[in-house]
C-alpha positions in Angstrom: 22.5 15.7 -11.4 23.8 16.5 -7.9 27.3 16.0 -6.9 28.2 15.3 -2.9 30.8 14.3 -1.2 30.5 12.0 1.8 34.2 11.3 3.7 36.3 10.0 0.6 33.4 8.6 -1.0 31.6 10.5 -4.3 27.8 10.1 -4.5 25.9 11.0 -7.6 23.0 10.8 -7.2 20.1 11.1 -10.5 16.5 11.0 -11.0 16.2 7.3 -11.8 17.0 4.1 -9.8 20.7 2.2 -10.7 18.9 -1.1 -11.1 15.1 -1.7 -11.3 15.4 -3.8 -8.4 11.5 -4.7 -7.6 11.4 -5.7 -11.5 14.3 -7.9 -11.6 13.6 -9.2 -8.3 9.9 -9.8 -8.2 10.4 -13.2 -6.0 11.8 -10.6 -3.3 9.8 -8.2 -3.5 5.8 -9.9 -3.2 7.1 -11.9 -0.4 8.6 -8.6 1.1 5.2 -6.6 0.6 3.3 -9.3 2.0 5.9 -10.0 5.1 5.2 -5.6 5.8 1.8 -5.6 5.2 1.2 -8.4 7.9 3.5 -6.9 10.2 2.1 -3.1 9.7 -1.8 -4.6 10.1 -0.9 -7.0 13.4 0.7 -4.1 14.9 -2.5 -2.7 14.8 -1.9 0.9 15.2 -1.2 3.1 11.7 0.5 6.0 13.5 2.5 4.2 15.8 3.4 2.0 12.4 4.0 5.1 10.8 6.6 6.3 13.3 8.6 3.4 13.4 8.9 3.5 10.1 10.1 7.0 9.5 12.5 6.4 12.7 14.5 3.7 11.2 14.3 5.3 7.4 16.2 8.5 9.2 18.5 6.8 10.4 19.3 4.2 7.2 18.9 7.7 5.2 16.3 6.4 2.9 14.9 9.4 1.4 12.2 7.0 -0.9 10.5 5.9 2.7 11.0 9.0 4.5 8.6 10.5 2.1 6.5 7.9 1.8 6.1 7.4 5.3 5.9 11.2 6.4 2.8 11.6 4.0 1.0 8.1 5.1 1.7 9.4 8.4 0.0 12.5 7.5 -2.6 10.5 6.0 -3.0 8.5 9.6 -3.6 12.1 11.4 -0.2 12.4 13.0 0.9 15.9 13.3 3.6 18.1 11.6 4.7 18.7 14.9 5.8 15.1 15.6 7.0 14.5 12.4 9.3 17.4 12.6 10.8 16.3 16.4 10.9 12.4 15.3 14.2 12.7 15.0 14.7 13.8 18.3 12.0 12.1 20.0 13.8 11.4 23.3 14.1 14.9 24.2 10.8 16.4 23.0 8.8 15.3 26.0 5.1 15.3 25.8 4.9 14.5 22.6 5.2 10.6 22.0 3.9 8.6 24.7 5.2 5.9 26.8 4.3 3.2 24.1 5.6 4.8 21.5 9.1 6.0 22.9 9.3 2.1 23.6 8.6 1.3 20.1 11.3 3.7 18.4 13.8 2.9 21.3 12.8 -0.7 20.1 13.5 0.8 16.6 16.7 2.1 16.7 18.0 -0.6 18.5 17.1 -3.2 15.9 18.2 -0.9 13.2 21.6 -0.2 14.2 22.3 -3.0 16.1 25.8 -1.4 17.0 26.5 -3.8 19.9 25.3 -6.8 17.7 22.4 -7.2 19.9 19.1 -5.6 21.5 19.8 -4.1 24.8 17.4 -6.0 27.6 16.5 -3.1 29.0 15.1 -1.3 25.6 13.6 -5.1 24.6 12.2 -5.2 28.6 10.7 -1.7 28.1 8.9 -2.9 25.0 7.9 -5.3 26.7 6.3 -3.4 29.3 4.0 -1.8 26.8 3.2 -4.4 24.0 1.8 -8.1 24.4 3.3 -10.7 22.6 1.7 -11.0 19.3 2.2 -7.0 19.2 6.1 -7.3 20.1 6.3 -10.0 17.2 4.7 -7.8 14.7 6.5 -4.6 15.7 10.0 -6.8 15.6 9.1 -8.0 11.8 7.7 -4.3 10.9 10.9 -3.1 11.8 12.5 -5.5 10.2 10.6 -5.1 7.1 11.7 -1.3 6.6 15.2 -2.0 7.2 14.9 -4.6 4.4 13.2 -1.9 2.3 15.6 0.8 3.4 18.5 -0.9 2.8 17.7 -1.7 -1.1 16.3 1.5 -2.0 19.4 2.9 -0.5 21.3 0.5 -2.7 19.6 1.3 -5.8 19.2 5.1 -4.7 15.5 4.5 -5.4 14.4 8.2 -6.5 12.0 9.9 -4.2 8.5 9.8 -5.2 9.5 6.7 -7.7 7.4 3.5 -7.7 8.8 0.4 -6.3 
């Protein structure tokens, strides 16, 4: 068991889940899965799917999708290289292209929402590089993995774990 301290708040965090949340909740979940899978597949693309999805679990701090995602997008072909500057994927020029900058500036925007809005410009810049149907389906994928992030993060859904 590890011990860390986050402000005034104590986390403890353990090998096992607080709640088995996809077990207790299987009307959530199926509907959930389905709602991801349709978004992920309309999108169209598995490695720009794959670095949305990382994007927003770095910055909800879901450790369960981060490695889930980081070894589908291995999986998909995308490099360790862009892994490793995801997190900094405005300044590491060269290595995402105009698409996909648009689709994690889409990204964090939806997932942090700090303004309680989108930003025209970073929606507009989507825009610019996805058609309707694919804006729709990017909107619900990240959507989707905020939904997932946000309950594995409340159930502190151990890494590697099953959901």
């Amino acid at each position: 068991m590890m011990t860390t301290t986050t402000g005034t708040t104590t986390d403890t965090s353990t090998d096992s889940a607080r709640l088995d949340f996809y077990k207790r909740a299987p009307g959530v979940y199926q509907p959930l899965l389905n709602a991801h899978i349709a978004a992920k597949k309309g999108l169209g693309d598995d490695v720009l799917a794959e670095l949305v999805l990382i994007r927003a679990s770095q910055i909800n701090h879901c450790a369960f999708c981060l490695d889930m995602h980081v070894k589908d997008a291995q999986k998909a072909g995308v490099s360790e290289e862009r892994i490793h500057l995801l997190n900094a994927w405005e300044e590491a020029t060269g290595h995402y292209s105009a698409k996909e900058q648009a689709a994690l500036a889409l990204t964090e925007a939806v997932t942090v929402l700090t303004d309680g809005f989108v930003p025209d410009a970073v929606y507009e810049r989507a825009a610019a590089h996805f058609d309707e149907r694919e804006l729709a389906h990017l909107i619900s994928l990240i959507t989707t993995i905020n939904m997932w992030n946000r309950i594995n993060v409340a159930v502190r859904q151990p890494i590697g774990g099953g959901a």
